[in-house]
C-alpha positions as CSV (number, residue, x, y, z in Angstrom):
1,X,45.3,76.9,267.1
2,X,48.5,75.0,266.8
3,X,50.4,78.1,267.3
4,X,48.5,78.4,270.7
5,X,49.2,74.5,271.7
6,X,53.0,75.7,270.4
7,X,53.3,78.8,272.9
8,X,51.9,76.7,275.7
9,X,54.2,73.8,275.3
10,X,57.3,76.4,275.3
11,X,56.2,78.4,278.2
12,X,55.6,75.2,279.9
13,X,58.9,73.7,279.3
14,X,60.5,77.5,280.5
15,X,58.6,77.0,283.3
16,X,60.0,73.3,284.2
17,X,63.6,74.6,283.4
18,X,63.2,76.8,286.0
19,X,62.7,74.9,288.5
20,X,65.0,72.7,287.2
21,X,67.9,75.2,287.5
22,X,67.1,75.8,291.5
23,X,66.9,72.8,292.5
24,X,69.9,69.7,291.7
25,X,67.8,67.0,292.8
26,X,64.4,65.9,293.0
27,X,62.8,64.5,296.5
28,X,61.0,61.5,296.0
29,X,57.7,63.1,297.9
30,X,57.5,65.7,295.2
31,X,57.2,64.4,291.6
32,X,59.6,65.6,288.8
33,X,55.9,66.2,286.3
34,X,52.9,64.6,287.0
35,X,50.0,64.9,284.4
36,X,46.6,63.7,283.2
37,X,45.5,63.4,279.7
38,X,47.1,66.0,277.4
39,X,48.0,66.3,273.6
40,X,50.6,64.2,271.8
41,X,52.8,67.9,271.5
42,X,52.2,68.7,275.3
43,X,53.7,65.1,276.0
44,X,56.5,65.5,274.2
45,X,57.3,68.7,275.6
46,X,57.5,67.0,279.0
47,X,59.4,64.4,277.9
48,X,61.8,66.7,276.6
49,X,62.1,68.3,280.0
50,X,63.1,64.8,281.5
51,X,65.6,64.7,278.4
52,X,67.4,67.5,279.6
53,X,67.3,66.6,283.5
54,X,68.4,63.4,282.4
55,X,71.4,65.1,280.4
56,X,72.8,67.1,283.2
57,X,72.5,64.2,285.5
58,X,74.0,61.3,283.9
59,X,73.8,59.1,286.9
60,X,69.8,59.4,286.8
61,X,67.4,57.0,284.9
62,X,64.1,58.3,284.2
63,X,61.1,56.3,284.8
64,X,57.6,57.2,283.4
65,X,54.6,55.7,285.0
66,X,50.9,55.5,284.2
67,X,47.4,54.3,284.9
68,X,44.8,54.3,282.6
69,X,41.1,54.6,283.2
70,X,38.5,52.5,281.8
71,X,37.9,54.0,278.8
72,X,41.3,53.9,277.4
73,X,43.7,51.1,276.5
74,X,47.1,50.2,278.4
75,X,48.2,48.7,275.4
76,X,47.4,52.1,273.5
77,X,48.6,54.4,276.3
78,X,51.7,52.2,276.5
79,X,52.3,53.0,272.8
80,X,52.1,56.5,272.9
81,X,54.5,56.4,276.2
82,X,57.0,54.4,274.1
83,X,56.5,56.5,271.1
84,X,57.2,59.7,273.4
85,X,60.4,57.9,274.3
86,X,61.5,57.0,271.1
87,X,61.6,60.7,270.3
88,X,63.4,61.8,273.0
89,X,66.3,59.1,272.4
90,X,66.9,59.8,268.8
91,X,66.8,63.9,269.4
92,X,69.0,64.1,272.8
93,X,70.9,61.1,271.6
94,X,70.4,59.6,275.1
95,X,70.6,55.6,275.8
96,X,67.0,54.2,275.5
97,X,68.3,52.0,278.9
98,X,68.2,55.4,280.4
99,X,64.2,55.5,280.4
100,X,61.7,52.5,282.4
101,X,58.2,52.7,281.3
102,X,56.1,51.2,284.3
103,X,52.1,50.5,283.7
104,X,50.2,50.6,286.6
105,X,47.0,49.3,285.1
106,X,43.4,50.4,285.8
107,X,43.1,53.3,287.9
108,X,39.9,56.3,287.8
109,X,41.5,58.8,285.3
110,X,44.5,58.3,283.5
111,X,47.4,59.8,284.7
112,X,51.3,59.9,284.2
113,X,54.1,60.5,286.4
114,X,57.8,61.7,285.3
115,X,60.8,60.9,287.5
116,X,64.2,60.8,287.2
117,X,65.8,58.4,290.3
118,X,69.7,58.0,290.8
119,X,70.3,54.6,289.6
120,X,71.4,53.6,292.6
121,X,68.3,54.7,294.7
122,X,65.4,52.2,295.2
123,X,62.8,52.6,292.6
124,X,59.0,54.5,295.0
125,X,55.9,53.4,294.5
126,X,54.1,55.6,292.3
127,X,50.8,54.7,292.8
């Protein structure tokens, strides 16, 4: 079973490299990964995909936004989001200023966004 989660995470990463590789920028109308609830090895495969987006584009900080729904905790939520970028930072080596973790509170499922924004754009609303 962990192979499987293993396969999936890789193909999905290939998938998001990509599209990463046609296109330079990323509109704001069209978010960079948007997810729900997924495992802790799916998550870090996304963040890792933000990691290397953030690593070609040095002018880009990248901003990770969330809602939780009732059932969860922000406090817990925000943990595993700041656990996610802990990672990140120590394998790329990438400033942790280079990453804003935004909680949107209460919301009806819980859901994350991924976007890297030129540091000298305004910041969209992702909710």
């Amino acid at each position: 079973m962990a192979s499987v989660n293993a396969i999936k995470s890789f193909l999905a990463m290939i998938i998001v490299l990509g599209t990463l590789v046609s296109t330079s920028t990323v509109s704001a109308d069209q978010w960079f990964d948007s997810y729900g609830k997924v495992s802790g090895n799916d998550e870090l495969a996304r963040f890792s995909n933000l990691a290397f987006f953030l690593q070609d584009h040095p002018e880009t900080v990248g901003y990770i936004a969330f809602c939780t729904s009732k059932t969860e905790s922000n406090a817990d939520v925000f943990r595993q989001k700041t656990r996610g970028v802990n990672f990140v930072v120590s394998r790329f080596h990438l400033r942790r200023s280079r990453f804003k973790i935004i909680n949107y509170g209460p919301c009806a499922k819980t859901r994350t966004i991924l976007q890297p924004i030129d540091k000298t754009k305004q910041v969209p609303s992702f909710f």
